[in-house]
N, CA, C and O atoms as a Maestro MAE file, in Angstrom:
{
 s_m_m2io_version
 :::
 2.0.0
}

f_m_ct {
 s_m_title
 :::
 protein
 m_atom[284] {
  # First column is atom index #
  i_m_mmod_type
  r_m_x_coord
  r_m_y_coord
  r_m_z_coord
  i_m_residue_number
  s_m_chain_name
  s_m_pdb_residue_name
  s_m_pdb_atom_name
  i_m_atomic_number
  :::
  1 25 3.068 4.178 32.508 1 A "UNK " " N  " 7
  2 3 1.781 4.214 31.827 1 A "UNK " " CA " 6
  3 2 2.002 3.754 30.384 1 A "UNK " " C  " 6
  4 15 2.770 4.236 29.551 1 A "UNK " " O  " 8
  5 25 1.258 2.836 30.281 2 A "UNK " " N  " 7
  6 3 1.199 2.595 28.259 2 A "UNK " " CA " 6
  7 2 0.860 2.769 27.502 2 A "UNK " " C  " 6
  8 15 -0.310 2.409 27.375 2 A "UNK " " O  " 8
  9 25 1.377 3.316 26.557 3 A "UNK " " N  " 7
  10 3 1.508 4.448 25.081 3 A "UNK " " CA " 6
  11 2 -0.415 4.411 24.939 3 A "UNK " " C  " 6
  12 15 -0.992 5.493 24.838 3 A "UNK " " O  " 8
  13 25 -1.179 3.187 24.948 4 A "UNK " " N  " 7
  14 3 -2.198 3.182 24.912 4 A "UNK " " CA " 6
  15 2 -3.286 4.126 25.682 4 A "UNK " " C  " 6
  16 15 -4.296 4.714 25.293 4 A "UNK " " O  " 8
  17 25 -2.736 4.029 26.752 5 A "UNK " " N  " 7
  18 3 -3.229 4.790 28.049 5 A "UNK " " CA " 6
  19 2 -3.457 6.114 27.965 5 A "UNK " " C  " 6
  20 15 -4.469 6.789 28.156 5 A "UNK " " O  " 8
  21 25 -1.685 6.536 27.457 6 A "UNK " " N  " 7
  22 3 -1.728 8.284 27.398 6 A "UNK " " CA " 6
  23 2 -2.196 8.711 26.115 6 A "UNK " " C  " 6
  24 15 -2.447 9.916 26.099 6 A "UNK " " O  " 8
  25 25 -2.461 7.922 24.684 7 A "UNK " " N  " 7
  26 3 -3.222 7.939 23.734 7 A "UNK " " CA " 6
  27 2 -4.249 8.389 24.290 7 A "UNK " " C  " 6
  28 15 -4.605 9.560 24.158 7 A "UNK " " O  " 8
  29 25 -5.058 7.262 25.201 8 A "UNK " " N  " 7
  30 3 -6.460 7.363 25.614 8 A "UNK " " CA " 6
  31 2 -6.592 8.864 26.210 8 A "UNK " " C  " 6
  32 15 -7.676 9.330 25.859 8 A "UNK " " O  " 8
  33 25 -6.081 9.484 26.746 9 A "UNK " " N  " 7
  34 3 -5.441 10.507 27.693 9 A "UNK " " CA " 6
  35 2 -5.980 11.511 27.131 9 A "UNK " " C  " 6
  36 15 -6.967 12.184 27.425 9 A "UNK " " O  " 8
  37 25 -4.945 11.574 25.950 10 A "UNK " " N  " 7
  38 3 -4.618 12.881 24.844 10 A "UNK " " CA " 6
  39 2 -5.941 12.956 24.265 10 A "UNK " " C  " 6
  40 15 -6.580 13.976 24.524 10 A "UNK " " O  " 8
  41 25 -6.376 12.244 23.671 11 A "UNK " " N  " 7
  42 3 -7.454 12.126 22.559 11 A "UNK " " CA " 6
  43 2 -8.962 12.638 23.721 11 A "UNK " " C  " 6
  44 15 -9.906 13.247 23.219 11 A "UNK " " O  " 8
  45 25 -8.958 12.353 24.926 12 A "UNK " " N  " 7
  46 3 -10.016 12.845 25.542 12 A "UNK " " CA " 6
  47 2 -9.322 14.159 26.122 12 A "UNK " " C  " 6
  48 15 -9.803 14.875 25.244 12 A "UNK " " O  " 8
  49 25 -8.899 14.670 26.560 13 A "UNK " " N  " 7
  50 3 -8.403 15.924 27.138 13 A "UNK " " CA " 6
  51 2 -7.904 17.167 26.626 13 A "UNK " " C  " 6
  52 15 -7.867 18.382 26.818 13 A "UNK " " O  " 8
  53 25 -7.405 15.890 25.597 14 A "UNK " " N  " 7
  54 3 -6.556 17.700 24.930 14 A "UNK " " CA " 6
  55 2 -7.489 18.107 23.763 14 A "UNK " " C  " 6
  56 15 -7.268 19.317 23.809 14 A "UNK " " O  " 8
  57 25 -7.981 18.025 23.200 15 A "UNK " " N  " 7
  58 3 -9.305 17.660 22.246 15 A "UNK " " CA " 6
  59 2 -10.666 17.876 22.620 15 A "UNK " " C  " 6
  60 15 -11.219 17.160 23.455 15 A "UNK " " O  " 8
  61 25 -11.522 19.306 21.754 16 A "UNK " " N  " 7
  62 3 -12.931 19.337 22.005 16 A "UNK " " CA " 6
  63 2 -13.343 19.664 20.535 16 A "UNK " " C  " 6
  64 15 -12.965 20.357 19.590 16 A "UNK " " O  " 8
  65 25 -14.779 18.374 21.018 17 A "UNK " " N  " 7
  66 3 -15.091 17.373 21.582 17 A "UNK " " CA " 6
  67 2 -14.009 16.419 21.536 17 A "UNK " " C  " 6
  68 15 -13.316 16.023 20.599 17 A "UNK " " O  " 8
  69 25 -14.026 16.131 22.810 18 A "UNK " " N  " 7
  70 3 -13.517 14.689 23.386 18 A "UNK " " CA " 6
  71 2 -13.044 13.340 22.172 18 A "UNK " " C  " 6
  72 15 -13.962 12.520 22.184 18 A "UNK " " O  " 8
  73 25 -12.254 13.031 21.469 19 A "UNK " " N  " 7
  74 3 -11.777 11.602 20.620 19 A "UNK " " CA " 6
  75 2 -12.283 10.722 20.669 19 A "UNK " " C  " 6
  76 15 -11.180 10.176 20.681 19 A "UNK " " O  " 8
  77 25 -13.080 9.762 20.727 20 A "UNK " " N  " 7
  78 3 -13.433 8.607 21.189 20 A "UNK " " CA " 6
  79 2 -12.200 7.461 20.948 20 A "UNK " " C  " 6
  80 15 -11.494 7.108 20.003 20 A "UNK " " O  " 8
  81 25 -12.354 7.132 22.235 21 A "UNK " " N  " 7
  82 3 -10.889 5.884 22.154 21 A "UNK " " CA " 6
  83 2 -10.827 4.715 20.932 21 A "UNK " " C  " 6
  84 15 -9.833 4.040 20.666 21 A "UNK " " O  " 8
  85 25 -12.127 4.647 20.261 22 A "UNK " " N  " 7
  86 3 -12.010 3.701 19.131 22 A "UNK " " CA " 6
  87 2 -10.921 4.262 17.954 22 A "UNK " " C  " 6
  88 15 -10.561 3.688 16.926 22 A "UNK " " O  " 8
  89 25 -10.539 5.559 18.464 23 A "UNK " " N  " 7
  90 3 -9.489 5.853 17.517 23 A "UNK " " CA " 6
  91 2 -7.754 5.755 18.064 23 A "UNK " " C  " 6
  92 15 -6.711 6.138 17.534 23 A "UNK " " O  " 8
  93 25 -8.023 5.110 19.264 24 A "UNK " " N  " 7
  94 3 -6.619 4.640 19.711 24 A "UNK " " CA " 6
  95 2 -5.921 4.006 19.347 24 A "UNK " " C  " 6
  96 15 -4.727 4.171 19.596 24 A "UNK " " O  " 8
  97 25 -6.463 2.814 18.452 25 A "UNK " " N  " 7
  98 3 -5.272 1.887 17.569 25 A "UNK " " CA " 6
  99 2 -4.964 2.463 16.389 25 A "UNK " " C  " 6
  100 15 -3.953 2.205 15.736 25 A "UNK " " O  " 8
  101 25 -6.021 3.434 16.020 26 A "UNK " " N  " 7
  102 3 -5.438 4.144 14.415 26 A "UNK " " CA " 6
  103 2 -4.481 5.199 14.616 26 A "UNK " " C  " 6
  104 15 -3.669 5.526 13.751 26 A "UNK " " O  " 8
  105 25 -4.568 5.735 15.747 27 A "UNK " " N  " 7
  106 3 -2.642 6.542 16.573 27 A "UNK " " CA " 6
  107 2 -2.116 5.521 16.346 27 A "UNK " " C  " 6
  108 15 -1.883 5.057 15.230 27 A "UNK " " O  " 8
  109 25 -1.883 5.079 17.330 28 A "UNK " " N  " 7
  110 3 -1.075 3.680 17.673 28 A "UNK " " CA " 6
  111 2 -0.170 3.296 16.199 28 A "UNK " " C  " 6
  112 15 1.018 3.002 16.330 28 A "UNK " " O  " 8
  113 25 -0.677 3.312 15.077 29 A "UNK " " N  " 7
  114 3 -0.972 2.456 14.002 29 A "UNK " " CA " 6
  115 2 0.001 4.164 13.418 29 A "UNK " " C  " 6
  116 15 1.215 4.173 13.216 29 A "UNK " " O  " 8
  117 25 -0.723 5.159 13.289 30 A "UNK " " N  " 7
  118 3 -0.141 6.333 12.410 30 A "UNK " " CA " 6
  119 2 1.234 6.653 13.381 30 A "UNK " " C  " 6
  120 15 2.230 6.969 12.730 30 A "UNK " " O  " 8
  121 25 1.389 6.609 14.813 31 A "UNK " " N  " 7
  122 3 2.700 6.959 15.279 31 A "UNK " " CA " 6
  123 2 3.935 5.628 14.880 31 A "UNK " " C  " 6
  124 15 5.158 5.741 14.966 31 A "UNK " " O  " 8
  125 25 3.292 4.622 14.517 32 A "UNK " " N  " 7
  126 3 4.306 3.398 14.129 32 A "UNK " " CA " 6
  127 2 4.651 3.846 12.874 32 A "UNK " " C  " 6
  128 15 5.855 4.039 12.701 32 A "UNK " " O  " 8
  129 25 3.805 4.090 11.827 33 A "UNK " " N  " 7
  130 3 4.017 4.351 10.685 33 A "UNK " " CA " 6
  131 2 5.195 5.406 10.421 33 A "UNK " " C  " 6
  132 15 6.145 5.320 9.643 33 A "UNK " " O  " 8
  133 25 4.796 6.540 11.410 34 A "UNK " " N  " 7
  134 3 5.482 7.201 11.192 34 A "UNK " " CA " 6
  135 2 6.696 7.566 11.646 34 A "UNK " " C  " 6
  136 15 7.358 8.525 11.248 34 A "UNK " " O  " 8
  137 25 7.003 6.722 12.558 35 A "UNK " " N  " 7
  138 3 8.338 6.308 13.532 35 A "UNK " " CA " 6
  139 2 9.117 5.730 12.436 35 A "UNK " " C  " 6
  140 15 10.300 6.028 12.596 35 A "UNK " " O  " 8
  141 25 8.917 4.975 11.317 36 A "UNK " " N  " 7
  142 3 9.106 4.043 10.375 36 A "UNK " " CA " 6
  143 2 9.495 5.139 9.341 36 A "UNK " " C  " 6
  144 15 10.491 4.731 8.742 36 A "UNK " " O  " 8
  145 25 9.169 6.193 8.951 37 A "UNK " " N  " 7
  146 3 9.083 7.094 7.842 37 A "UNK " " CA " 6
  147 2 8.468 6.887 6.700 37 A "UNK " " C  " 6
  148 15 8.902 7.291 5.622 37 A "UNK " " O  " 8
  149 25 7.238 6.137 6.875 38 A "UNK " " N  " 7
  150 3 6.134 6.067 6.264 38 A "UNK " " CA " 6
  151 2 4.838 6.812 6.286 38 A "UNK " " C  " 6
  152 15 3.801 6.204 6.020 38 A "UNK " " O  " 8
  153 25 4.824 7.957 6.555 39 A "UNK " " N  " 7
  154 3 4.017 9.319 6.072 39 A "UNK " " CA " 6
  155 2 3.021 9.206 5.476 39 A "UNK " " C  " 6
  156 15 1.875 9.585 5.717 39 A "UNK " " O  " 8
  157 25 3.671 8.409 4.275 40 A "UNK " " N  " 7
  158 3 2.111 8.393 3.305 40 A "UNK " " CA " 6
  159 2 1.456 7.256 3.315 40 A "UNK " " C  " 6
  160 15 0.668 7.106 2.381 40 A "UNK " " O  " 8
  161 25 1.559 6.203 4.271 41 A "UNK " " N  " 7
  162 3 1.051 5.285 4.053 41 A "UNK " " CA " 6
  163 2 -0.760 5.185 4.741 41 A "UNK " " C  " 6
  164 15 -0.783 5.706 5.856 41 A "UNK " " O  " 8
  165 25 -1.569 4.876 4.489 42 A "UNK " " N  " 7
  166 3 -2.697 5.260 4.362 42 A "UNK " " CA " 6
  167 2 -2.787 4.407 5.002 42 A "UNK " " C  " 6
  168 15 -2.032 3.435 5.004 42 A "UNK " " O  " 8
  169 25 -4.412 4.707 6.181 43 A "UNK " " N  " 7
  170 3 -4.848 3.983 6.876 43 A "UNK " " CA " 6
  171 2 -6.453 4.078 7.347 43 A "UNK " " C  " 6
  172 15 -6.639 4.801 8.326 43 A "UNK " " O  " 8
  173 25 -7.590 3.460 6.790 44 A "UNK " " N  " 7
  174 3 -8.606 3.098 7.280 44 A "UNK " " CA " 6
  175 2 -9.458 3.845 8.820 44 A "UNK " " C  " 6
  176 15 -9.594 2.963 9.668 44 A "UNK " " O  " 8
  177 25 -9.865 4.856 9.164 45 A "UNK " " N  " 7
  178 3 -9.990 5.198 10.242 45 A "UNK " " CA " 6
  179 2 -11.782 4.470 10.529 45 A "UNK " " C  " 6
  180 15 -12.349 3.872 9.615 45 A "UNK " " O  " 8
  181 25 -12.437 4.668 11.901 46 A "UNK " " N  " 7
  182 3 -13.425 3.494 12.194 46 A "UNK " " CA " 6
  183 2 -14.507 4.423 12.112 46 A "UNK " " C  " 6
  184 15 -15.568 4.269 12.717 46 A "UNK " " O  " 8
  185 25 -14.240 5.391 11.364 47 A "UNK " " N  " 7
  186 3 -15.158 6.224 10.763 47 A "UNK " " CA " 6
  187 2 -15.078 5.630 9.273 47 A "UNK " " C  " 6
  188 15 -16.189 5.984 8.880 47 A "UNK " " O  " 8
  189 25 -14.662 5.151 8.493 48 A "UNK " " N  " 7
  190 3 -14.766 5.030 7.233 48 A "UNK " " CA " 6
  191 2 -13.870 5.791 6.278 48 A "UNK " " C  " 6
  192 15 -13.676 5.557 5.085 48 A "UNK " " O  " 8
  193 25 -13.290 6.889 7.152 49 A "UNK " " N  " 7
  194 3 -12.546 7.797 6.214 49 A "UNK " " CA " 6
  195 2 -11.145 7.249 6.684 49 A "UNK " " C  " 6
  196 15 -10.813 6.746 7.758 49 A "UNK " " O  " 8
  197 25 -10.344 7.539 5.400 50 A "UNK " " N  " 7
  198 3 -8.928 6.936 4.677 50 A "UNK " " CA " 6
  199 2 -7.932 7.978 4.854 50 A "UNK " " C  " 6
  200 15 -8.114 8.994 4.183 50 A "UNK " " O  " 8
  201 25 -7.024 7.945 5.537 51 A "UNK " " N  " 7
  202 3 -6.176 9.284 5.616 51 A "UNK " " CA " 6
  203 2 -4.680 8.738 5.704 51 A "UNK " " C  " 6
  204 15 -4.316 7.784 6.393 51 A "UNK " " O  " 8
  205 25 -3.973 9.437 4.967 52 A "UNK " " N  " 7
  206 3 -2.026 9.190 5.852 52 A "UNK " " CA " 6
  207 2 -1.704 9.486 7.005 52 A "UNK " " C  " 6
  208 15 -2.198 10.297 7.789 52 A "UNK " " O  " 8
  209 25 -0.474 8.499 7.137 53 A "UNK " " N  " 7
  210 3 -0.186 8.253 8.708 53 A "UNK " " CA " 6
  211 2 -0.209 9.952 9.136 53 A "UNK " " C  " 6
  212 15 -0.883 10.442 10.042 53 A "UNK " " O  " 8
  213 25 0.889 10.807 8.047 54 A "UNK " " N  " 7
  214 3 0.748 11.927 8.603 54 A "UNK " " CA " 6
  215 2 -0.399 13.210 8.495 54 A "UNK " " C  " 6
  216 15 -0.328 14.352 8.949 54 A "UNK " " O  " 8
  217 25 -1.169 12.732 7.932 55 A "UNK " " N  " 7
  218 3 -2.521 13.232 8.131 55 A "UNK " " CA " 6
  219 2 -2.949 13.190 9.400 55 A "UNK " " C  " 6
  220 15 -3.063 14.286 9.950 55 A "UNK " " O  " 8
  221 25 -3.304 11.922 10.220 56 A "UNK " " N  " 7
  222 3 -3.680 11.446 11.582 56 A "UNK " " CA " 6
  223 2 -2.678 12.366 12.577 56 A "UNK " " C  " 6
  224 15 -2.989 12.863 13.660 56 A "UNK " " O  " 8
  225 25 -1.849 12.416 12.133 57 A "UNK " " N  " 7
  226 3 -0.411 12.389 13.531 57 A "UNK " " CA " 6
  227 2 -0.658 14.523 13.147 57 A "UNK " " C  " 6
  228 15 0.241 15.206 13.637 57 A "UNK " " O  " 8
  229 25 -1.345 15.005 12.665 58 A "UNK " " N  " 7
  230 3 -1.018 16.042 12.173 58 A "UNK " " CA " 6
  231 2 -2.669 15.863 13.023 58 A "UNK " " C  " 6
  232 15 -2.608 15.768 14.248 58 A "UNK " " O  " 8
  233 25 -3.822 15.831 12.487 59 A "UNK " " N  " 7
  234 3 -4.862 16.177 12.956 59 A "UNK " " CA " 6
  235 2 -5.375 15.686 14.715 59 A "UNK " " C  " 6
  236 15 -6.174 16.203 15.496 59 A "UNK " " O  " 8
  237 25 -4.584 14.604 14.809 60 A "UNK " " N  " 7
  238 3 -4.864 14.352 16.026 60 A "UNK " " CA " 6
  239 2 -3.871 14.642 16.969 60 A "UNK " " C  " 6
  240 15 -4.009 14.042 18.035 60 A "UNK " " O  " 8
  241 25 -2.874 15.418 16.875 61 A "UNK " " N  " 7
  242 3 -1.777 16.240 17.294 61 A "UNK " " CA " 6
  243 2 -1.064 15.333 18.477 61 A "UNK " " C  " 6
  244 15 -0.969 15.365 19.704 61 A "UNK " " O  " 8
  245 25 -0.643 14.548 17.440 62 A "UNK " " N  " 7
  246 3 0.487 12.824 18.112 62 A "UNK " " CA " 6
  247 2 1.802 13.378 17.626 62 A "UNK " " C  " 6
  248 15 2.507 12.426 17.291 62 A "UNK " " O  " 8
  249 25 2.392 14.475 17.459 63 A "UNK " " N  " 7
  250 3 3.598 14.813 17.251 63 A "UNK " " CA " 6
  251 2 4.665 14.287 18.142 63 A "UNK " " C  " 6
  252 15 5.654 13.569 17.997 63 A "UNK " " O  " 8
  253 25 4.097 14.910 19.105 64 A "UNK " " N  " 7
  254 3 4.845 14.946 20.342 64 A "UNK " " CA " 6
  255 2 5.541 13.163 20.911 64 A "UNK " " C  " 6
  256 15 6.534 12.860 21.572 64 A "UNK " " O  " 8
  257 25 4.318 12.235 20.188 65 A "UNK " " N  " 7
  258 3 4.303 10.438 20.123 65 A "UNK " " CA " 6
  259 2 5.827 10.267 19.446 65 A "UNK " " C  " 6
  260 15 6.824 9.689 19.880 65 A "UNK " " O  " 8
  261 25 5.579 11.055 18.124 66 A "UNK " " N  " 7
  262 3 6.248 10.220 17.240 66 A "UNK " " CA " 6
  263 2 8.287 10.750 17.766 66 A "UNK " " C  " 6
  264 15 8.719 11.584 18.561 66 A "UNK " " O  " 8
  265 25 8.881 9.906 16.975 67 A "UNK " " N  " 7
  266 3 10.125 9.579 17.151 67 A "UNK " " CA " 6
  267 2 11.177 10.127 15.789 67 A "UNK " " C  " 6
  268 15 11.484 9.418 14.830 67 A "UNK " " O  " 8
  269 25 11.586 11.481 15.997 68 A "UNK " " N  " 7
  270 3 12.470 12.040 15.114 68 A "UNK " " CA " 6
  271 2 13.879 11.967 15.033 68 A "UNK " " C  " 6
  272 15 14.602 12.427 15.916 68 A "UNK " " O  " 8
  273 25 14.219 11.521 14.218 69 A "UNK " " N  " 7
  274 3 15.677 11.058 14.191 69 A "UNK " " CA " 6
  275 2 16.743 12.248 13.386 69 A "UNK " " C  " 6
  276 15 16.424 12.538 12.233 69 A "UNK " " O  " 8
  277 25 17.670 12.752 13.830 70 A "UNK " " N  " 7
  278 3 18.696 13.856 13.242 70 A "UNK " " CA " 6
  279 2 18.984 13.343 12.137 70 A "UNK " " C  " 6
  280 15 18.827 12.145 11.903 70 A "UNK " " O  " 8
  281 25 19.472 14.237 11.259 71 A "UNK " " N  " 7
  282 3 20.134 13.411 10.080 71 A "UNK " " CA " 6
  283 2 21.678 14.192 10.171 71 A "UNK " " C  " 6
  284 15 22.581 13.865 9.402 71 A "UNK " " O  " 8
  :::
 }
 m_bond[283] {
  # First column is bond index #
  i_m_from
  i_m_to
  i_m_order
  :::
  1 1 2 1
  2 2 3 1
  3 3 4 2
  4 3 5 1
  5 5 6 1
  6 6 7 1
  7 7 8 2
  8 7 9 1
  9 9 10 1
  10 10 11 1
  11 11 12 2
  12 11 13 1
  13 13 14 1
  14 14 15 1
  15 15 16 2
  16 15 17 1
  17 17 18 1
  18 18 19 1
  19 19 20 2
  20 19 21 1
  21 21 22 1
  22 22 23 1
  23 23 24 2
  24 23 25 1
  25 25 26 1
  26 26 27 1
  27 27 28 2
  28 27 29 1
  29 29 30 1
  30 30 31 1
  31 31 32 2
  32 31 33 1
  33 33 34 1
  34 34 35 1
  35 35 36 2
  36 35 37 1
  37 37 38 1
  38 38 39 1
  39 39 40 2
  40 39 41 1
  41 41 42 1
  42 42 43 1
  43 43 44 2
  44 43 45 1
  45 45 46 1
  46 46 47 1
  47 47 48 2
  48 47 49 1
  49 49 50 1
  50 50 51 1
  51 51 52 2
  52 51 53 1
  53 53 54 1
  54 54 55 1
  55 55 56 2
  56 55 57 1
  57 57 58 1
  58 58 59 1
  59 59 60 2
  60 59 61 1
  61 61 62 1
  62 62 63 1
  63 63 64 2
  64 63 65 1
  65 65 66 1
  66 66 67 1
  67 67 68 2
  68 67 69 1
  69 69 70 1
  70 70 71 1
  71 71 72 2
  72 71 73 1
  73 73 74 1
  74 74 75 1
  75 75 76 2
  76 75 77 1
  77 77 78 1
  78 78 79 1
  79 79 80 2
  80 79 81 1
  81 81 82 1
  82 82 83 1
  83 83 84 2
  84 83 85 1
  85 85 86 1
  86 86 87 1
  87 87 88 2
  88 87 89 1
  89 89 90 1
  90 90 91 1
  91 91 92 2
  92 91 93 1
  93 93 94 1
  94 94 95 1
  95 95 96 2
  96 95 97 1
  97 97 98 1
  98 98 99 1
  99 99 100 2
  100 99 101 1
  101 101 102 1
  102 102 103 1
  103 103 104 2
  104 103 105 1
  105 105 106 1
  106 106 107 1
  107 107 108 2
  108 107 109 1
  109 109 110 1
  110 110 111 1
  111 111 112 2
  112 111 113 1
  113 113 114 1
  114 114 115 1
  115 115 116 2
  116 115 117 1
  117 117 118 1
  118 118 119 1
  119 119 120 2
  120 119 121 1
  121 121 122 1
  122 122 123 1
  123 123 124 2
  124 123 125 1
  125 125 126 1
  126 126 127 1
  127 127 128 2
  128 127 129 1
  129 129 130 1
  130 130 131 1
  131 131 132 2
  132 131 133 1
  133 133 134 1
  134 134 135 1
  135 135 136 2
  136 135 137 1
  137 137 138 1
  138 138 139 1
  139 139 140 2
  140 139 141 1
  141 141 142 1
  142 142 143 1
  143 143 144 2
  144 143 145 1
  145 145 146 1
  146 146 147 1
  147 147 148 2
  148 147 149 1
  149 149 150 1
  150 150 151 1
  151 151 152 2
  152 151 153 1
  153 153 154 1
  154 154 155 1
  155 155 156 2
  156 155 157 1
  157 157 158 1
  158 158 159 1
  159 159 160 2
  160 159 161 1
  161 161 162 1
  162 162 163 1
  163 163 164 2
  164 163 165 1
  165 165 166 1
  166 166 167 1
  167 167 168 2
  168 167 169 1
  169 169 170 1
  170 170 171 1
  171 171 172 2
  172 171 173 1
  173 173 174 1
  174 174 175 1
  175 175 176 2
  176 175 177 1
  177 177 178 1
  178 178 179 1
  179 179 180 2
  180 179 181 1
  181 181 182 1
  182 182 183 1
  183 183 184 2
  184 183 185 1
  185 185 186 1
  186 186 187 1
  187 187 188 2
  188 187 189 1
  189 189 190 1
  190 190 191 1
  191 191 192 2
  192 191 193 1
  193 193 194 1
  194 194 195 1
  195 195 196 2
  196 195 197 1
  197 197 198 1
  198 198 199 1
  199 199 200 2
  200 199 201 1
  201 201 202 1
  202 202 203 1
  203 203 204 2
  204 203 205 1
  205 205 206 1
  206 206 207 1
  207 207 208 2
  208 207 209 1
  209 209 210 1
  210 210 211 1
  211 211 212 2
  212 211 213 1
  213 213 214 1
  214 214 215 1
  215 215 216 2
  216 215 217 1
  217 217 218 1
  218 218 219 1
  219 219 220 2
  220 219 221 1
  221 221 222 1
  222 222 223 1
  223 223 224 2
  224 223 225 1
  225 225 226 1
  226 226 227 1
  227 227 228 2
  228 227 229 1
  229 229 230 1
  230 230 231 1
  231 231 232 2
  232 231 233 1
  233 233 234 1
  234 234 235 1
  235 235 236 2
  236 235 237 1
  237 237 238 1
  238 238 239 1
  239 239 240 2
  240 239 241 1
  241 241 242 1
  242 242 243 1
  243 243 244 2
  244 243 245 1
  245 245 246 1
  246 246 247 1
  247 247 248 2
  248 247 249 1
  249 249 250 1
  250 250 251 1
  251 251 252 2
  252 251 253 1
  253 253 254 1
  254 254 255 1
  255 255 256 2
  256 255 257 1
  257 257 258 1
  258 258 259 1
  259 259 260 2
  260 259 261 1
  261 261 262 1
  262 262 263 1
  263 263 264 2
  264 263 265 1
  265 265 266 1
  266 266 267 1
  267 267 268 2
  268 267 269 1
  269 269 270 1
  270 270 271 1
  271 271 272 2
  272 271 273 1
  273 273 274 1
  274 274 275 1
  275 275 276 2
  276 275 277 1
  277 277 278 1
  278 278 279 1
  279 279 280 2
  280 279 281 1
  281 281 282 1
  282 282 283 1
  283 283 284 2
  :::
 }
}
């Protein structure tokens, strides 16, 4: 299944009310960011409102997406 898919997944299921999938590329977009260790880098949501990657990955509970590396 592709990352898109189970995005689509998460955001309707695990979530009430329901996500609307127009917010699937702005995951997509905050779990890259933050795979990257770019946290604060800000991103445009299709609501109009402006938030950090880890803002998104924190409110839309994409933890589990992202990719933690040991130090």
């Amino acid at each position: 299944m592709s990352t898109a898919a189970l995005l689509e997944h998460h955001l309707c299921f695990n979530h009430f009310p329901p996500i609307s999938n127009v917010f699937v590329p702005v995951a997509e977009r905050a779990i890259e960011l933050a795979n990257d260790g770019d946290w604060d880098e800000t991103i445009e949501m299709p609501n109009g409102i402006v938030l950090s990657a880890g803002e998104i990955v924190d409110q839309l509970h994409l933890t589990s997406f992202v990719t933690f590396e040991d130090d």
